[in-house]
N, C-alpha and C positions, 0 to 999 in steps of 0.2 A: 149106744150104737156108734157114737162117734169114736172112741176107742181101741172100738174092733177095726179100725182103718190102719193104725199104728203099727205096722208091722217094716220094722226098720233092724237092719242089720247092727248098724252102731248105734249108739245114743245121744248125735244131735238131732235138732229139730229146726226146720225153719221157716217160720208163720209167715206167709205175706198177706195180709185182709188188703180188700179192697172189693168196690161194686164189678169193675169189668163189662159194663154195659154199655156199647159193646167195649171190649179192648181195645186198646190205641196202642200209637209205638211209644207214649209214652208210659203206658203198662208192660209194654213188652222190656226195653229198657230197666225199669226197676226188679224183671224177674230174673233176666239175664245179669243182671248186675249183681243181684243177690246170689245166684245158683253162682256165678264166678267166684266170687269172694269167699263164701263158707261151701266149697267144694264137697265137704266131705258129710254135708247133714243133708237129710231128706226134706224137700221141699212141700210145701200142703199152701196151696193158694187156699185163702176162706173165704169166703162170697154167698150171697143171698141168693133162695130163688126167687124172692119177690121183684117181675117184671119193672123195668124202668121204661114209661113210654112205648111200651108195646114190647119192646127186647127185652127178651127171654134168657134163662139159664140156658137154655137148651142153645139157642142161637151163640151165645156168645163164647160159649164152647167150642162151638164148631169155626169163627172168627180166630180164636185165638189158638184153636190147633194149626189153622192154615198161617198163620203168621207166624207161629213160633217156628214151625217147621222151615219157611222160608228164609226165615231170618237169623234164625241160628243153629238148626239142626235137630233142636230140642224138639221132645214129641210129649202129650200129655199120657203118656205111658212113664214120662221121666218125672208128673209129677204127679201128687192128690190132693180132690177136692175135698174140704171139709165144706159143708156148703148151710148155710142156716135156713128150715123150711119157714113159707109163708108166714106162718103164728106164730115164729120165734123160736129160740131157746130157752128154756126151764132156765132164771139167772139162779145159780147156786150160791151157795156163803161158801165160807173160809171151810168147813167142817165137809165139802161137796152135797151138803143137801140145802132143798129148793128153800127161797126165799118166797113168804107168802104175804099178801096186800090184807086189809082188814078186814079182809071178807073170810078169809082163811085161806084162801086157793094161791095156787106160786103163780108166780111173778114171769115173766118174759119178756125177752128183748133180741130185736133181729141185727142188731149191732155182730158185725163180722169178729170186735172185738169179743164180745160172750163167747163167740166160738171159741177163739183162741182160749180162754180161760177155760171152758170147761172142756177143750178135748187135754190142758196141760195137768189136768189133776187128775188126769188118768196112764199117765208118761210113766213109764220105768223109774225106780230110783235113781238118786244123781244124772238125770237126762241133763242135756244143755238143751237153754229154746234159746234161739236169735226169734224175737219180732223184726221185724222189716216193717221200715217207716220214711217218707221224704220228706226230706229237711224240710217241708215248706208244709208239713202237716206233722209235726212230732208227736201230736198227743195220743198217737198209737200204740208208742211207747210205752205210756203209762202206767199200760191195762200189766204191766210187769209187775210192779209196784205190788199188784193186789195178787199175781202169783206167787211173789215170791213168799207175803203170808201166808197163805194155804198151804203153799211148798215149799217150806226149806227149803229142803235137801237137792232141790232143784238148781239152777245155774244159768241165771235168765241176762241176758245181754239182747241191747238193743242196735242195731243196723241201719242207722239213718244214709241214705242216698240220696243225691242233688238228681232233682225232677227234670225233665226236658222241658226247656220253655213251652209257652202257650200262644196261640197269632198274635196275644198281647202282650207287651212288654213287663217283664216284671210279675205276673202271671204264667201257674202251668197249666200243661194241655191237661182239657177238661172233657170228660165224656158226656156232660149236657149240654157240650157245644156241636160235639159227633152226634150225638142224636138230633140238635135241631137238625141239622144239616140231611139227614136222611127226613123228615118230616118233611123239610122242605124243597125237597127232591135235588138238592144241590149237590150234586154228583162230581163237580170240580173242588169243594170245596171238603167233601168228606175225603177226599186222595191225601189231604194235607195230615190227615189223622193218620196215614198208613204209613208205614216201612217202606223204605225206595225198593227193596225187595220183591213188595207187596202189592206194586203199583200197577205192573200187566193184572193182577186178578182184582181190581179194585170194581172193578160194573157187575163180576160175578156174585161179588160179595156184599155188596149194596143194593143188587137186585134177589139175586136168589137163596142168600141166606137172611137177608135184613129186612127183604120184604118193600127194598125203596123204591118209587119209581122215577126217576131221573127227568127232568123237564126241560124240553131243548134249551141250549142257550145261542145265543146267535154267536156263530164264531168269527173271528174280526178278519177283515177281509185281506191277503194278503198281495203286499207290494207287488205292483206290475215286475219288478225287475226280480222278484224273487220267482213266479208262477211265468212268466215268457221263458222258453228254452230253448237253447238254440235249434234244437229240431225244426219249433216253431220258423227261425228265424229262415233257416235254410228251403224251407217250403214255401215262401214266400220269394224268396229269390227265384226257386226253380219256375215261379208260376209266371214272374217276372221274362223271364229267359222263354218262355214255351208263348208268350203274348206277342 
């Protein structure tokens, strides 16, 4: 079934797995950066529908059309999902049939890379695949390695891109740090996961697609000299003048 998705005018391809639960800008970033670079291949995000902490395939689809849109124009019409169901993928061998455990029955794994491997043994001959991978997780790459077994004839290159930092130094932004943060209603703190772009719809999309509910925070009082205006000032003069 996965296969039947492949429907590409030329013959590259270009993998990017990842969870996307939800998207951040530093997903948006690695797809944008990818689709610039290898211009001319068809893009296929692969991703799980197994929910992470309540966030849904469904939800994070709808996150990451309004972010792509905003922030680069790209729309999820410009890309495809390969997406892994709940129980996995069927892992195939070298020969594309199922690997079975010693019970007799196949084997499965909801690894985003599985996807990539078995939608590439189904690619046109001589296809090019780019995996996409950030430098600060390379072993994505890998899963190359075991195409290019299965497939010669194929022409597999890997796309490593520099990650967007993370609040912590030396660390990239993490999407179980976007989730706590919707858990725990920190609605200032999930902004910093968003696109400057994306920053007027951040309470829309926190609240009505993500499900958060946001928990006042007190906001810090501002300076006398900043909140007195001279309107203020002059009304008091006039009240002065009229006494």
């Amino acid at each position: 079934p996965l296969n039947e998705a492949f429907t590409n005018k030329g013959n590259e391809f270009l993998f990017i797995p990842g969870g996307f639960k939800p998207p951040h800008k530093g997903h948006i970033h690695l797809i944008t950066q990818a689709v610039e670079r290898i211009p001319g291949a068809k893009p296929y995000l692969v991703t799980g529908e197994t929910p992470r902490d309540s966030v849904t395939l469904q939800q994070s689809m709808e996150v990451l059309r309004l972010l792509l849109q905003e922030e680069t124009g790209l729309g999820l019409d410009d890309l495809s999902i390969v997406t892994i169901p709940k129980g996995g993928l069927v892992i195939l061998d070298e020969d594309g049939q199922p690997l079975k455990n010693s019970e007799g029955k196949p084997r499965f794994s909801n690894s985003p890379l599985q996807g990539i491997y078995n939608s590439a043994l189904g690619l046109p001959k001589r296809a090019v695949v780019y995996i996409v991978s950030s430098t600060a997780d390379k072993k994505h790459g890998d899963i190359g390695v075991s195409i290019k077994k299965a497939r010669p004839d194929l022409t597999i290159k890997t796309l490593a891109i520099r990650p967007l930092p993370g609040a912590t130094a030396g660390e990239k932004m993490s999407a179980s740090d976007m989730r706590r943060s919707i858990l725990d209603g920190d609605l200032k703190k999930f902004k910093t996961f968003l696109p400057d772009a994306s920053q007027d719809r951040a309470e829309y999309i926190f609240t009505r697609i993500l499900g958060g509910e946001p928990i006042e925070q007190e906001e810090e009082e501002e300076p006398l000299a900043e909140s007195f205006r001279a309107d203020d000032l002059y009304g008091l003069i006039d009240e002065v003048i009229e006494e």
